[in-house]
N, C-alpha and C positions, 0 to 999 in steps of 0.2 A: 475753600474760601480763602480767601488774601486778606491779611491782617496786618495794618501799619502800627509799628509800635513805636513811640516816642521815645526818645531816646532819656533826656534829664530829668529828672523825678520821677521814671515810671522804672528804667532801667537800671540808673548811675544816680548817685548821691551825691550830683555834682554842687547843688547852692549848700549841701552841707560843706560840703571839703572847699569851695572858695570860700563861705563866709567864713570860717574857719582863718582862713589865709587872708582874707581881708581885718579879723580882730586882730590877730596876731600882729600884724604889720600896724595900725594904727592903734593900738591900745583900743579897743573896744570889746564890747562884750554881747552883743546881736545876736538872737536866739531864732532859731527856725520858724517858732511861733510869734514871730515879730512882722516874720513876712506875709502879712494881710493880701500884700498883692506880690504880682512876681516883677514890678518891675523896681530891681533893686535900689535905683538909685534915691527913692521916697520914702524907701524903711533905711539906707544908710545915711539919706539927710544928704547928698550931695548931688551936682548935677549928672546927666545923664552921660555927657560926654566923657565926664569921670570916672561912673561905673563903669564903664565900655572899658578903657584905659584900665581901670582895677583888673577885669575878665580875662584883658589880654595880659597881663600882667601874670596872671595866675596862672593861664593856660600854659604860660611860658617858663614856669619855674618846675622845680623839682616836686614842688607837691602836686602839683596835674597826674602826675602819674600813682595818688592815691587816695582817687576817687576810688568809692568802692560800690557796688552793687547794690540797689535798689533789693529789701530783705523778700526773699522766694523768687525774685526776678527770673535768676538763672535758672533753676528747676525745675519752673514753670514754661517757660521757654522752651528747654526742651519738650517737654512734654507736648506743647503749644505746635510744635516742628513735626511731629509725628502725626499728623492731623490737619494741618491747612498752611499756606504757603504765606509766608514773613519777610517783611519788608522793615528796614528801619528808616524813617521821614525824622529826622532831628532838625531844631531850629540853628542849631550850633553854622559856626562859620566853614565854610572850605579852607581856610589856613590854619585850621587846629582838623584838618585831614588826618593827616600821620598820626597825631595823637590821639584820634575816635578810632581808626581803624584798627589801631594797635590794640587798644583795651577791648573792641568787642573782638578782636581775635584769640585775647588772653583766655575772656568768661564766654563767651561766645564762635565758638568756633565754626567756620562756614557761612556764617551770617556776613561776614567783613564785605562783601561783596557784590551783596543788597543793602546800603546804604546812600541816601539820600539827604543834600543837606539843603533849605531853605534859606543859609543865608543872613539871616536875621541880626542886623546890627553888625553886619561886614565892614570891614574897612575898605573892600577892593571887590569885592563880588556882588552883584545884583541880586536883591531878595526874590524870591519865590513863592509863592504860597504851598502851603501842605495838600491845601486839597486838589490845586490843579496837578500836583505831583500825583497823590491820590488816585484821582480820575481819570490820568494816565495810566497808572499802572493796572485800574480797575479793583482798589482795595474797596471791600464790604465793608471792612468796620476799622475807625481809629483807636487806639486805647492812647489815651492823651492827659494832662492833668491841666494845660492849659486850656480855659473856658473860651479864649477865641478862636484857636484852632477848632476845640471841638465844635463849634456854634457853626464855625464857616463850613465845614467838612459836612455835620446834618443838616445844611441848605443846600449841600447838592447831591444829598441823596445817602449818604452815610453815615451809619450806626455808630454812636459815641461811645463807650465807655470811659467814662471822666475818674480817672485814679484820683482820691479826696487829696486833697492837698489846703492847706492853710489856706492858700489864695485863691480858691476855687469854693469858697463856701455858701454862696449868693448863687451859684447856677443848681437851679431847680431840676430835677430826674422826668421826666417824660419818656414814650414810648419809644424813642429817640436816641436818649442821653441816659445812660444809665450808672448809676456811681456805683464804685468798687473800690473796697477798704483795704483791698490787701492782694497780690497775687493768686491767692485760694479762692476768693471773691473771682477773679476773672476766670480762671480755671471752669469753677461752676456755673458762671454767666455762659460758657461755651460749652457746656455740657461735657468736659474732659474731666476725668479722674486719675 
């Protein structure tokens, strides 16, 4: 079976480690559980073009490089590897390339080379969709924590599982969509031990 796994909040800790770099730099104090939705710039109260500009800002500094792993990500992963074939679909940009490829080569090794990026809020590259990437590649099931990837991907045929996440609380579980609280959660959802 071919599995796409998202990359930010299912894998990497990434709106931990920018909001982090966004309080530090602006005196503020934004808690993970602030983020009702994922699109940052409505929980940090500023416009969107600003977030973007923060994002790039972060990806571009020395703390980019300490993002850290999504807790059971890696171990599960492996595990995941021994068993059906992985794909990474991230929404992240192609100009923070170097820097995605680098960290799943560090926690992830052999993966760096199945990786696919969507684009999403690029400055210079054309978005994509997840699912037509997807559907290309012939992935059966997403594991995703955003609700519109997941929604789009099981309208064309693809089995969600939705990593809970703050901002994903309003999508309902269906035969479909199924939520998973934790890497152990997904593990068992695929019947690996």
């Amino acid at each position: 079976m071919m599995i796409a796994l998202d990359m930010d909040e299912v894998i990497a800790e990434l709106l931990k480690a920018t909001n982090s770099y966004y309080n530090n730099k602006h005196d503020t104090n934004f808690k993970l559980s602030d983020f009702d939705n994922y699109d940052w710039w409505n929980v940090w109260r500023i416009s969107k073009e600003k977030a973007v500009e923060e994002f790039y800002s972060f990806m571009e500094s020395p703390q980019s490089k300490e993002i850290k792993p999504v807790e059971g990500a890696i171990d599960a992963i492996k595990k995941l590897r021994g068993h059906h074939d992985l794909v990474i679909i991230t929404s992240r940009q192609e100009e923070f390339k170097d820097n995605t490829l680098e960290w799943v080569k560090m926690y992830i090794p052999g993966l760096e080379d199945n990786i696919y990026f969507t684009n999403t809020l690029s400055k210079i590259y054309t978005p994509t969709k997840k699912s037509d990437i997807a559907l290309e590649l012939g992935v059966d099931i997403l594991i995703d924590d955003q609700p519109k990837y997941i929604h789009d991907c099981v309208e064309k045929g693809i089995k969600g599982l939705l990593y809970d996440a703050p901002w994903n609380q309003t999508v309902l579980p269906n035969k479909n969509i199924i939520r998973v609280y934790s890497w152990d959660d997904v593990l068992n959802e695929l019947d690996i031990s």
